[in-house]
PDB file of N, CA, C and O in Angstrom:
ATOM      1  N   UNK A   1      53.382  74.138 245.045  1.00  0.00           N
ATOM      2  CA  UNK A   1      54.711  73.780 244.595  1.00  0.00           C
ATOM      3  C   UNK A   1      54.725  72.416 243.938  1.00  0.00           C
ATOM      4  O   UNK A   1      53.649  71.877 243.677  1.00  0.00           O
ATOM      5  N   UNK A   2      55.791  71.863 243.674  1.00  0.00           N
ATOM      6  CA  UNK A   2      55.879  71.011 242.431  1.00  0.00           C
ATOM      7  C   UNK A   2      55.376  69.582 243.403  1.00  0.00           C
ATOM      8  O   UNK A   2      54.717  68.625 242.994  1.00  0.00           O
ATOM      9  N   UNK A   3      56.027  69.848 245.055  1.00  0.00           N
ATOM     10  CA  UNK A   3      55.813  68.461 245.755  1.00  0.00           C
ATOM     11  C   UNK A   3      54.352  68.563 246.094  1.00  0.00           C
ATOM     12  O   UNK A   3      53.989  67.628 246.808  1.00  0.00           O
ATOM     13  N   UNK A   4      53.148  69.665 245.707  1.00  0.00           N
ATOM     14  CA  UNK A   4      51.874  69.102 246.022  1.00  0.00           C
ATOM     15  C   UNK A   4      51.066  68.110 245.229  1.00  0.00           C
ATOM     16  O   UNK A   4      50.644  68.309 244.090  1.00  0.00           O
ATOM     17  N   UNK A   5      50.886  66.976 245.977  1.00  0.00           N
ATOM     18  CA  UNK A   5      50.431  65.867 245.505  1.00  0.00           C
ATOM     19  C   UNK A   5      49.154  65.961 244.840  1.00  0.00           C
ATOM     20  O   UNK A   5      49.062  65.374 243.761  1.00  0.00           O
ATOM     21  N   UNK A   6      48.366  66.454 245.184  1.00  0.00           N
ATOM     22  CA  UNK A   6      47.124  67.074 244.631  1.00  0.00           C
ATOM     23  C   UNK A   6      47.173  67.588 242.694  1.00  0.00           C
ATOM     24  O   UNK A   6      46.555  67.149 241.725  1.00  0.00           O
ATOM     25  N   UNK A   7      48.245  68.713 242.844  1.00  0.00           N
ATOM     26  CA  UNK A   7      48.369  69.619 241.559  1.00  0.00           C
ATOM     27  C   UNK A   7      49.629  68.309 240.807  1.00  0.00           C
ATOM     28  O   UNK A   7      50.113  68.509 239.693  1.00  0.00           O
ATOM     29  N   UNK A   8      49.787  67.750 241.175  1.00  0.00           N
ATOM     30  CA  UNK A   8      50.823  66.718 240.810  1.00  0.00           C
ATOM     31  C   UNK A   8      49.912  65.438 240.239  1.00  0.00           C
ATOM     32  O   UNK A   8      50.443  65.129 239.172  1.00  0.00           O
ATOM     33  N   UNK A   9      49.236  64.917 240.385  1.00  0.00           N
ATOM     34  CA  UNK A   9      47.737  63.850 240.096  1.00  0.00           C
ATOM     35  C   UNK A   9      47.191  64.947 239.167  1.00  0.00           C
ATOM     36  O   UNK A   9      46.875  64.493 238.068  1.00  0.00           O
ATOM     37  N   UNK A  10      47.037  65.985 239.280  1.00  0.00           N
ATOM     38  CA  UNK A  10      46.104  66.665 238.278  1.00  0.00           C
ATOM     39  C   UNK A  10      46.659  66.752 236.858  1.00  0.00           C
ATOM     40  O   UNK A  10      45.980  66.601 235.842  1.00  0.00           O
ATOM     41  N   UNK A  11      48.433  67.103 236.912  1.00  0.00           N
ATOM     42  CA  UNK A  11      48.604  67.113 236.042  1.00  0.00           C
ATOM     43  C   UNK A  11      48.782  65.634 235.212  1.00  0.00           C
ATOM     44  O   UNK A  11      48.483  65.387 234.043  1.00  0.00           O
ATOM     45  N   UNK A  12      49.434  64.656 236.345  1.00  0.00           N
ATOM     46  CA  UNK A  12      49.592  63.097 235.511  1.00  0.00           C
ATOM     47  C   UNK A  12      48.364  62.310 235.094  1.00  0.00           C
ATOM     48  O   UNK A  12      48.319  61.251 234.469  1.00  0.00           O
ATOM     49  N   UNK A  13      47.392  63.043 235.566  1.00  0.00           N
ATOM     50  CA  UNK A  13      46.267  62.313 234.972  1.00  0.00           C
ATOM     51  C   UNK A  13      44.849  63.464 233.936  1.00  0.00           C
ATOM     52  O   UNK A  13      43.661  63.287 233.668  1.00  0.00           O
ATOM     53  N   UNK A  14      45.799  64.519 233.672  1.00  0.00           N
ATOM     54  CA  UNK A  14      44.721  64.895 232.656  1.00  0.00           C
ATOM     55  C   UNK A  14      44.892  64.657 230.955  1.00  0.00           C
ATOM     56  O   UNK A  14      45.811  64.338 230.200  1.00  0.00           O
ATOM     57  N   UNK A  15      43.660  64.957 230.846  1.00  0.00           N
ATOM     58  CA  UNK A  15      43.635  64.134 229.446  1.00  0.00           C
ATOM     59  C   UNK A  15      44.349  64.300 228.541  1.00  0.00           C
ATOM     60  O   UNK A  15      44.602  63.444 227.694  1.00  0.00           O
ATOM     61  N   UNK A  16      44.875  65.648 228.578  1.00  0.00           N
ATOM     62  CA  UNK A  16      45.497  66.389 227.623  1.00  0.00           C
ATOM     63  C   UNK A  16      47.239  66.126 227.572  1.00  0.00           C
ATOM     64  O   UNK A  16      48.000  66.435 226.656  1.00  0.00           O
ATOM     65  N   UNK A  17      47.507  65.582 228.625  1.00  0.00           N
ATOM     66  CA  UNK A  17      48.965  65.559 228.937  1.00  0.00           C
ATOM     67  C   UNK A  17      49.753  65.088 228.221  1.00  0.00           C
ATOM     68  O   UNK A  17      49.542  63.906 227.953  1.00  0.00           O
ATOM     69  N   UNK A  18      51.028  65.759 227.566  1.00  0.00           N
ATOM     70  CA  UNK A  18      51.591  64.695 226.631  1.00  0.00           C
ATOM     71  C   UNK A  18      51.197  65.552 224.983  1.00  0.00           C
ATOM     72  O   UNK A  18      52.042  65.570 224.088  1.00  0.00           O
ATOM     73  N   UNK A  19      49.727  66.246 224.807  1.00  0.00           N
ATOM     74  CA  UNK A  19      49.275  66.486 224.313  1.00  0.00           C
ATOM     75  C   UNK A  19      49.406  67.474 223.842  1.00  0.00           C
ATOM     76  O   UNK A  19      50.204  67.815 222.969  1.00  0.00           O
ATOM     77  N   UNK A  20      48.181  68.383 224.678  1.00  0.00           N
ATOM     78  CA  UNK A  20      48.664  69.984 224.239  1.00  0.00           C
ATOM     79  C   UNK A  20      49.382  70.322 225.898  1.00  0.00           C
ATOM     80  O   UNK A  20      49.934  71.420 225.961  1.00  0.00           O
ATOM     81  N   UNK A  21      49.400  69.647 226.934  1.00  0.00           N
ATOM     82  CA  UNK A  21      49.565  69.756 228.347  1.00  0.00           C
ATOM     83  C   UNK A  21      51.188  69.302 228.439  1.00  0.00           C
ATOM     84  O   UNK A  21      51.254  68.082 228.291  1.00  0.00           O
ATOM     85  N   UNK A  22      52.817  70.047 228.684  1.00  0.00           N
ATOM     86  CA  UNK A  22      53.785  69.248 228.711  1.00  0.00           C
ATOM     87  C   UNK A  22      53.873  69.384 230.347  1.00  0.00           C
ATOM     88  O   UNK A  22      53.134  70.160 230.952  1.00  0.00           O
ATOM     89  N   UNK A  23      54.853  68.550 231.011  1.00  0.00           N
ATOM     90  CA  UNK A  23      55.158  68.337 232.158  1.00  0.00           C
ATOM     91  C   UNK A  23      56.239  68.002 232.230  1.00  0.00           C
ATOM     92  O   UNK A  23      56.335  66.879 231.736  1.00  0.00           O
ATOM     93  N   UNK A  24      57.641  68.552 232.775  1.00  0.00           N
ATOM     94  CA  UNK A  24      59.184  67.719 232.589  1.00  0.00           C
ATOM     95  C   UNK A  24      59.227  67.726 233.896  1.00  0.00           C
ATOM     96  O   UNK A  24      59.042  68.766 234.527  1.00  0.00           O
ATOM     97  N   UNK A  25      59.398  66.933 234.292  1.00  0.00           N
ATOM     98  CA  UNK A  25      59.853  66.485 235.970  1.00  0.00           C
ATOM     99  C   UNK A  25      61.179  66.474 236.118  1.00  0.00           C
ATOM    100  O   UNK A  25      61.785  66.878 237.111  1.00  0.00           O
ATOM    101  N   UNK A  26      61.785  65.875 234.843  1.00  0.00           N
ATOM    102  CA  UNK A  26      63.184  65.646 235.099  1.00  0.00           C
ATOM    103  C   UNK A  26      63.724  67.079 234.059  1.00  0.00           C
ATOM    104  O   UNK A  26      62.923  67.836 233.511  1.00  0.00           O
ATOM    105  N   UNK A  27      65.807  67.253 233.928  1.00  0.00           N
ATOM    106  CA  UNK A  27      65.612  67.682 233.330  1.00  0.00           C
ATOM    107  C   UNK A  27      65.386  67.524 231.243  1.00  0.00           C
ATOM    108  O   UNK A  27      65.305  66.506 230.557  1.00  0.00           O
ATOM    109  N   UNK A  28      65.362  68.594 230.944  1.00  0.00           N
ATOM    110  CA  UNK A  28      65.404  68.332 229.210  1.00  0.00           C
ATOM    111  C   UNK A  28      66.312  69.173 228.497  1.00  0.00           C
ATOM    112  O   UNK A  28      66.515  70.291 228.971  1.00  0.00           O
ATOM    113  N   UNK A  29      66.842  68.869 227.539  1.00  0.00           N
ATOM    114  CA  UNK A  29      67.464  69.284 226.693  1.00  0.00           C
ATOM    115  C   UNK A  29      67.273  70.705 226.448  1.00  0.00           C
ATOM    116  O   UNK A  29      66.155  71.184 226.633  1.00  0.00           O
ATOM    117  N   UNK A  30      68.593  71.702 225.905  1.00  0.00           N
ATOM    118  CA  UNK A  30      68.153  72.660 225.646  1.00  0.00           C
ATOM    119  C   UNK A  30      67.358  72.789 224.386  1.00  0.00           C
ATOM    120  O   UNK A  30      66.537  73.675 224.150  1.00  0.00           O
ATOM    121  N   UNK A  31      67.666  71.903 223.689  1.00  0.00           N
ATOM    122  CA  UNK A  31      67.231  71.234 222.322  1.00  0.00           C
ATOM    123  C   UNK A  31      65.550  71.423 222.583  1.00  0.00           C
ATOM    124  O   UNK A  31      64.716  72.143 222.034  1.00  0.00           O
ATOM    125  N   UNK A  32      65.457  70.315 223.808  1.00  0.00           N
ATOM    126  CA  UNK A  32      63.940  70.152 223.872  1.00  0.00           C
ATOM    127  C   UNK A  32      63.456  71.170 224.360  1.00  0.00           C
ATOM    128  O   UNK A  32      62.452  71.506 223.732  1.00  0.00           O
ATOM    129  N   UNK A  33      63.726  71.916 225.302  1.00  0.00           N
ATOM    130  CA  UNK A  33      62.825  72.990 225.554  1.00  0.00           C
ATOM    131  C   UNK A  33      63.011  74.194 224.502  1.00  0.00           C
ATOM    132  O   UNK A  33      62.120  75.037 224.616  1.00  0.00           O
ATOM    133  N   UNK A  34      63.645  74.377 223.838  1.00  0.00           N
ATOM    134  CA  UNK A  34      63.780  75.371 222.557  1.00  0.00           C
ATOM    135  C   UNK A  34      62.584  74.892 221.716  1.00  0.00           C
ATOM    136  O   UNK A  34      61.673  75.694 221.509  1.00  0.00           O
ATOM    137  N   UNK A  35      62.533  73.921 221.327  1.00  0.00           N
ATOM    138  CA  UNK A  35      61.243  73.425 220.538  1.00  0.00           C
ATOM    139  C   UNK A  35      60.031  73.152 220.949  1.00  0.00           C
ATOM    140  O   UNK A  35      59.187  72.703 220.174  1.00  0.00           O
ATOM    141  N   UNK A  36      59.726  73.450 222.543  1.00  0.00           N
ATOM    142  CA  UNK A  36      58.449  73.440 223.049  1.00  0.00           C
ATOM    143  C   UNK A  36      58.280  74.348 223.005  1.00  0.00           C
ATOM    144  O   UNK A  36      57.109  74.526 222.669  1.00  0.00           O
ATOM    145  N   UNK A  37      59.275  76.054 223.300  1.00  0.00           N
ATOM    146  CA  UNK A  37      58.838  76.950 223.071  1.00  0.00           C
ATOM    147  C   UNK A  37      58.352  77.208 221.511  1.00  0.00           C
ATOM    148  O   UNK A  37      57.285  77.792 221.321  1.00  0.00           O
ATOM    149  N   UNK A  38      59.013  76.841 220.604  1.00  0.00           N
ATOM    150  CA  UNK A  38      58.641  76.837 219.522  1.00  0.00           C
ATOM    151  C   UNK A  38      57.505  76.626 218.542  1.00  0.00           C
ATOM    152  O   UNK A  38      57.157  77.040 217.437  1.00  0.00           O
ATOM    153  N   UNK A  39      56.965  75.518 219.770  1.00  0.00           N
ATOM    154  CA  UNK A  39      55.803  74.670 219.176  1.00  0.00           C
ATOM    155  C   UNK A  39      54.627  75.323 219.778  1.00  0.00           C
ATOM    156  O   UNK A  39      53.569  75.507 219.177  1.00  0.00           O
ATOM    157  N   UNK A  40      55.049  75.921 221.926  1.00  0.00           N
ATOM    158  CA  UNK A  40      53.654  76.176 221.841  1.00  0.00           C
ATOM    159  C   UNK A  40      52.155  77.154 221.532  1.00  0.00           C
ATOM    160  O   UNK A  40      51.662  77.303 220.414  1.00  0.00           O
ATOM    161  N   UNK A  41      51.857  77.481 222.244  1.00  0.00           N
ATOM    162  CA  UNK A  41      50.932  79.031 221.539  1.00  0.00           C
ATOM    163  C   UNK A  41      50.938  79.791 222.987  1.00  0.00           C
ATOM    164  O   UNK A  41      50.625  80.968 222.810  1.00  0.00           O
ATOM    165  N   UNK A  42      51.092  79.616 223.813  1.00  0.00           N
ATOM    166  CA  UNK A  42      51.101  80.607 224.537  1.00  0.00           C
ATOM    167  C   UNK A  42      52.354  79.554 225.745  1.00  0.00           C
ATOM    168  O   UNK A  42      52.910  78.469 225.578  1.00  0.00           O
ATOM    169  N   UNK A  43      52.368  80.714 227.088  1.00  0.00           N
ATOM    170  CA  UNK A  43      53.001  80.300 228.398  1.00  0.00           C
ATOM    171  C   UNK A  43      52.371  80.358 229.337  1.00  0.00           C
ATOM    172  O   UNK A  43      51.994  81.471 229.702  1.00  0.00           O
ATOM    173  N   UNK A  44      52.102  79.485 229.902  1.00  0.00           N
ATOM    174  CA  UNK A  44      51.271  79.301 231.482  1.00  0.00           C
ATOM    175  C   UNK A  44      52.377  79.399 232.781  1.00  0.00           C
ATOM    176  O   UNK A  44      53.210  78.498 232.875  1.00  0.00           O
ATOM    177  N   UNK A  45      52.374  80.211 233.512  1.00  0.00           N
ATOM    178  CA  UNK A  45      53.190  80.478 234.784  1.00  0.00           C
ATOM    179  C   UNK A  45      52.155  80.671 235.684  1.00  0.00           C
ATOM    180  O   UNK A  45      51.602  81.771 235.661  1.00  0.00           O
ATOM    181  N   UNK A  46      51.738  79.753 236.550  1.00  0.00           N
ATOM    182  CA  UNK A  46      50.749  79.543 237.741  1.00  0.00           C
ATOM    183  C   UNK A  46      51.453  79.549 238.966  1.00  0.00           C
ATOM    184  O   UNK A  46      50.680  79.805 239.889  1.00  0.00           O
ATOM    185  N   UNK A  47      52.600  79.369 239.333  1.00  0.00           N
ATOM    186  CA  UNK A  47      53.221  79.988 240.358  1.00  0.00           C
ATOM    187  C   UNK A  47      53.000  81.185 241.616  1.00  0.00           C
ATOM    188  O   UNK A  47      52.943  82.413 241.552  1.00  0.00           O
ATOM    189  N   UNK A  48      52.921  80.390 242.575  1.00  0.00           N
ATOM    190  CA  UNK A  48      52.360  81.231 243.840  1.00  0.00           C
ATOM    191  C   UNK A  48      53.785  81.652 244.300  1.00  0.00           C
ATOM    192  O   UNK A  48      53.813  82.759 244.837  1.00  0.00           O
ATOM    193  N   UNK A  49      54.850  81.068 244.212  1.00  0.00           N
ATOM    194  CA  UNK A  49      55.814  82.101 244.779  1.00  0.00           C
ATOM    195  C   UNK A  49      57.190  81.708 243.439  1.00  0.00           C
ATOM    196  O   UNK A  49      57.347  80.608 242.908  1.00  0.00           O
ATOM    197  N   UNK A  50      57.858  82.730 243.223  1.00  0.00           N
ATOM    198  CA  UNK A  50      58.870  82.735 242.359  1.00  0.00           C
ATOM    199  C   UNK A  50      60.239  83.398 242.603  1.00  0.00           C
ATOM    200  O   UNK A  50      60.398  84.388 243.317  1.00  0.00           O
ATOM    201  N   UNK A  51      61.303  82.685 241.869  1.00  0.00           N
ATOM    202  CA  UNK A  51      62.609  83.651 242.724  1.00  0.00           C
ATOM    203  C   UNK A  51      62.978  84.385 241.698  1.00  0.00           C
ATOM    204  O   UNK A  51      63.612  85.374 242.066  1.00  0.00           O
ATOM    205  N   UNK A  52      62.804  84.285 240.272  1.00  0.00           N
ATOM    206  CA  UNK A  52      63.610  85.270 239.340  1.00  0.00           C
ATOM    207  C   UNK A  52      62.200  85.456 238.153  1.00  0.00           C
ATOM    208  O   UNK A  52      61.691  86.544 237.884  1.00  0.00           O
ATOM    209  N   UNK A  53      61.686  83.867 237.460  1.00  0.00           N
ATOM    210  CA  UNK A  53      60.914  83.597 236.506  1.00  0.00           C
ATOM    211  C   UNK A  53      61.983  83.955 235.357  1.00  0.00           C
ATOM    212  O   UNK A  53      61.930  85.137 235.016  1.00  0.00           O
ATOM    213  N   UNK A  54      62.818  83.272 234.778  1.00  0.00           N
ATOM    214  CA  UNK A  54      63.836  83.133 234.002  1.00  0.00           C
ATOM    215  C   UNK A  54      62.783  81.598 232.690  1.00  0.00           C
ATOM    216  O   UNK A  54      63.056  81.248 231.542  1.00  0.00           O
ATOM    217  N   UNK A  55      62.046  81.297 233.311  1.00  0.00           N
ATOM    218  CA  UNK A  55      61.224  80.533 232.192  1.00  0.00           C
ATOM    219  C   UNK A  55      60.455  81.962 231.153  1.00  0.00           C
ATOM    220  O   UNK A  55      60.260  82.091 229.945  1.00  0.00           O
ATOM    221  N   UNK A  56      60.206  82.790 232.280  1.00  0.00           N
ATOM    222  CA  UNK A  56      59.161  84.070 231.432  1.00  0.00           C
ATOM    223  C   UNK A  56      59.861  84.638 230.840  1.00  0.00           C
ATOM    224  O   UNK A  56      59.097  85.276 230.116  1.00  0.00           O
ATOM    225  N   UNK A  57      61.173  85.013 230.484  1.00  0.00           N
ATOM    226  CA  UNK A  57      62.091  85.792 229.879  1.00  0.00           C
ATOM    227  C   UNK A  57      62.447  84.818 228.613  1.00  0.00           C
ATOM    228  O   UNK A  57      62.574  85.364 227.518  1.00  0.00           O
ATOM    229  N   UNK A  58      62.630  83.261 228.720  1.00  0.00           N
ATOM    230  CA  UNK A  58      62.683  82.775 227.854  1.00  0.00           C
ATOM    231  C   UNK A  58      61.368  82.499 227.283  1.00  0.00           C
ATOM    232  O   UNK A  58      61.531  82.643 226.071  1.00  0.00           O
ATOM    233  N   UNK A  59      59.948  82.127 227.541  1.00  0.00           N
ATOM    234  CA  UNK A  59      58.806  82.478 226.583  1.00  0.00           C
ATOM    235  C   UNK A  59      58.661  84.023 225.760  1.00  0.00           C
ATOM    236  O   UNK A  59      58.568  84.104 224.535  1.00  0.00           O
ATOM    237  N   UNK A  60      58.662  84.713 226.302  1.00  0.00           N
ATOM    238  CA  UNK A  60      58.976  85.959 225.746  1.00  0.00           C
ATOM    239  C   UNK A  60      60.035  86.191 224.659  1.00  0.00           C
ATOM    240  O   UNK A  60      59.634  86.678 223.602  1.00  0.00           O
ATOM    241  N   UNK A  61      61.101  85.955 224.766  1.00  0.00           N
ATOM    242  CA  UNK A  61      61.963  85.599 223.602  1.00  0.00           C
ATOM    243  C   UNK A  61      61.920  85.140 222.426  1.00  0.00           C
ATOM    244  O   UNK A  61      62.440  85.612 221.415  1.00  0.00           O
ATOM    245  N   UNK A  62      61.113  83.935 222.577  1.00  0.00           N
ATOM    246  CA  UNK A  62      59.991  83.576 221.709  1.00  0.00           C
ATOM    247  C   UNK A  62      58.836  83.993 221.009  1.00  0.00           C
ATOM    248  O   UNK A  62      58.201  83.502 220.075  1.00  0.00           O
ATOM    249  N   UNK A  63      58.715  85.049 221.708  1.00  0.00           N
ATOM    250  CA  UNK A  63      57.082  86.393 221.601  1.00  0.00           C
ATOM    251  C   UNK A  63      55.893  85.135 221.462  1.00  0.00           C
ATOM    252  O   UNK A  63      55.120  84.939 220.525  1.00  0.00           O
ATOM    253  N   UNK A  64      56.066  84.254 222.933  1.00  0.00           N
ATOM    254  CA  UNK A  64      54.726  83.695 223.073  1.00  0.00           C
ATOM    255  C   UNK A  64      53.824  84.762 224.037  1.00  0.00           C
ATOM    256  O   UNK A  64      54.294  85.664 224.731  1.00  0.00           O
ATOM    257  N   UNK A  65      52.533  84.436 223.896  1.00  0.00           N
ATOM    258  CA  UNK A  65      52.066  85.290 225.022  1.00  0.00           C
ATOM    259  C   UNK A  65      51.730  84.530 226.772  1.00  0.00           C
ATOM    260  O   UNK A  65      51.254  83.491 227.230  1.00  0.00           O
ATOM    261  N   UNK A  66      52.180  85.498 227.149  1.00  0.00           N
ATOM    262  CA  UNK A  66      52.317  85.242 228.630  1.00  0.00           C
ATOM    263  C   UNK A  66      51.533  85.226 229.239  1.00  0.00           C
ATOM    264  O   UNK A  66      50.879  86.268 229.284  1.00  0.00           O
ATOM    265  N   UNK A  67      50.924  83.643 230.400  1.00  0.00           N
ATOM    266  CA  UNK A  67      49.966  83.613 230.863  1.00  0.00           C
ATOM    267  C   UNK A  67      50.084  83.704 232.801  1.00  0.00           C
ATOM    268  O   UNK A  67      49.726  82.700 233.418  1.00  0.00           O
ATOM    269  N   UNK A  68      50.368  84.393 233.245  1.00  0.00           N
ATOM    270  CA  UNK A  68      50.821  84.945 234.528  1.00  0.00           C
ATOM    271  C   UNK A  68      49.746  85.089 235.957  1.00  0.00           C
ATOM    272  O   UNK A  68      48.805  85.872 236.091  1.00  0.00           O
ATOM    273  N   UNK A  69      50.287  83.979 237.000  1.00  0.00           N
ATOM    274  CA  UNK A  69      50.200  84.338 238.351  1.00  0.00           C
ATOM    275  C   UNK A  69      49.750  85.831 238.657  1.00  0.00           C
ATOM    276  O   UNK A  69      49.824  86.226 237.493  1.00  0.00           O
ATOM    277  N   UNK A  70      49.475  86.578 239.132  1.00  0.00           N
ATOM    278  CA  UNK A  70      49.319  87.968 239.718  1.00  0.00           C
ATOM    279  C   UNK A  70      50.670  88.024 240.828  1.00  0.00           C
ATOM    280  O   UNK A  70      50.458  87.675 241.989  1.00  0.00           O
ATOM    281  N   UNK A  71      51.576  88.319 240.562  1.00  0.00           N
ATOM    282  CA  UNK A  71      52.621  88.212 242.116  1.00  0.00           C
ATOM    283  C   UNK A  71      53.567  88.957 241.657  1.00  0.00           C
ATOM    284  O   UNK A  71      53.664  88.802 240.439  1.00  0.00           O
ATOM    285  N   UNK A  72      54.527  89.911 242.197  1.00  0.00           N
ATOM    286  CA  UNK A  72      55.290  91.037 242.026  1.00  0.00           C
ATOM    287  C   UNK A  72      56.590  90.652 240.878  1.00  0.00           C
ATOM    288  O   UNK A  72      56.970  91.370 239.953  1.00  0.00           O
ATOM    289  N   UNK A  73      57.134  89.238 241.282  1.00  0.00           N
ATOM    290  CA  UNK A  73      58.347  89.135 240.247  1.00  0.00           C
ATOM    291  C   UNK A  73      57.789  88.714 239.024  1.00  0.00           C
ATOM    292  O   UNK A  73      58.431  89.244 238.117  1.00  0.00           O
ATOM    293  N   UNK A  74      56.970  88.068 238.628  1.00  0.00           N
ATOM    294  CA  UNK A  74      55.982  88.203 237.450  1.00  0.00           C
ATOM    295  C   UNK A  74      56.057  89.947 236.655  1.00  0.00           C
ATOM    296  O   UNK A  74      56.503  90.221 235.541  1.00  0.00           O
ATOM    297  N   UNK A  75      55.619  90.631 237.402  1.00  0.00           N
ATOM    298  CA  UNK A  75      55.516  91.705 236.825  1.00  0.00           C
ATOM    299  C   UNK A  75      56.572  92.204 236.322  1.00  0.00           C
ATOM    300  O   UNK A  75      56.589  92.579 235.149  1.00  0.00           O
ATOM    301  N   UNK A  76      58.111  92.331 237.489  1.00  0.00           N
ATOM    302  CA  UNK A  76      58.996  93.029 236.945  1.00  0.00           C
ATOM    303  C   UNK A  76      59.572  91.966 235.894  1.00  0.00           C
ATOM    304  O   UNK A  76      60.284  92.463 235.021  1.00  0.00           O
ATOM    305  N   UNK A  77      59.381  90.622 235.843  1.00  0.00           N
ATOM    306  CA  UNK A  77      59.848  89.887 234.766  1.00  0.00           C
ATOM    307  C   UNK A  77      59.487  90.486 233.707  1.00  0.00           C
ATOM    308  O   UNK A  77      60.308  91.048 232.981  1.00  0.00           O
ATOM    309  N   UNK A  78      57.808  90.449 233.383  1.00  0.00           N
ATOM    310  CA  UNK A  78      57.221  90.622 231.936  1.00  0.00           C
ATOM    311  C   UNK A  78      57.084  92.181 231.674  1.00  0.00           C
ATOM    312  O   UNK A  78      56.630  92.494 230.573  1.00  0.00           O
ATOM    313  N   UNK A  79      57.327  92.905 232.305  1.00  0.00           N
ATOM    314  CA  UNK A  79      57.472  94.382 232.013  1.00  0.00           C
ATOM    315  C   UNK A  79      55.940  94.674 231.616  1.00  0.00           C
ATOM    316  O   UNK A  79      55.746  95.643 230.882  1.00  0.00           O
ATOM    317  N   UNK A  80      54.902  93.956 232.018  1.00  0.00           N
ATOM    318  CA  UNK A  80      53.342  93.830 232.107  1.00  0.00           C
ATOM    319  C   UNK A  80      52.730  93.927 230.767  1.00  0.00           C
ATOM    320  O   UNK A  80      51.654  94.378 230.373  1.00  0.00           O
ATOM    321  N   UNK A  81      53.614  93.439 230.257  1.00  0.00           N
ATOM    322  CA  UNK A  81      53.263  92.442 228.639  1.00  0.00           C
ATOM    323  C   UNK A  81      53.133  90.881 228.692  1.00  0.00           C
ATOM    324  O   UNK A  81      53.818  90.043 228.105  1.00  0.00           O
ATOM    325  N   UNK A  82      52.017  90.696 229.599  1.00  0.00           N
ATOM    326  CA  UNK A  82      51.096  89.672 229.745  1.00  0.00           C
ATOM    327  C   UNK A  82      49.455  89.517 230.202  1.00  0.00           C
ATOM    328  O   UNK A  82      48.530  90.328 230.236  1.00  0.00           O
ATOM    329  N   UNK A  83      49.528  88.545 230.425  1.00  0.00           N
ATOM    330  CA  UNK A  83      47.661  88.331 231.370  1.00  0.00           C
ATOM    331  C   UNK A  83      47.991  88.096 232.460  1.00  0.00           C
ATOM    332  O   UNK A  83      48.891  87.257 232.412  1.00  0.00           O
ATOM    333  N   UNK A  84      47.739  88.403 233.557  1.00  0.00           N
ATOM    334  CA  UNK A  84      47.874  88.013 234.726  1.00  0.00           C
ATOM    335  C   UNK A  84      46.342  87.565 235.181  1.00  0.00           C
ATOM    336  O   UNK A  84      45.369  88.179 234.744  1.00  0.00           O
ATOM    337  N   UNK A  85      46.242  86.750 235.847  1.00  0.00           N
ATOM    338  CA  UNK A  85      45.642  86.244 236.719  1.00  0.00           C
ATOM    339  C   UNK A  85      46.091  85.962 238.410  1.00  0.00           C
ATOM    340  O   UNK A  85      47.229  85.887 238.872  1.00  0.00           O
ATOM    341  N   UNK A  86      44.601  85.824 239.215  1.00  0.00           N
ATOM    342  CA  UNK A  86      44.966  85.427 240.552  1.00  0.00           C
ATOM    343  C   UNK A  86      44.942  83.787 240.815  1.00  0.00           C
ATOM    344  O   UNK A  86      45.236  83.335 241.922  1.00  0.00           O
TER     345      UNK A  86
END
């Protein structure tokens, strides 16, 4: 989850961050996240537990391709028009 300190250091300190790597802690604009979808090339959803995935419905909208957790609401989100991973 977002409070593990571990996956939290990983992301503020990799190289890429900022880069091709975004991170919003706080929130952003609809503005801004319309144009990250816009900008990026695919969607990463690494999520071990999820309550709706309403981010995956909006990458999809976009027709980015979906990069997916293995976990049940994942699936019925993306209608299994993605990659899943464990």
């Amino acid at each position: 989850g977002w409070k593990n300190k571990e996956i939290i250091h990983q992301i503020e300190t990799h190289p890429l961050l900022n880069q091709k790597l975004f991170w919003h802690k706080t929130h952003i604009s609809d503005a801004a996240l319309q144009q990250r979808y816009l900008e990026c090339d695919a969607a990463i959803f690494a999520s071990d537990a999820e309550g709706f995935g309403l981010a995956i419905v909006e990458a999809a909208f976009y027709h980015k391709p979906l990069i997916l957790r293995d976990i049940p609401v994942f699936h019925e989100v993306s209608q299994e028009q993605a990659f899943f991973f464990q």
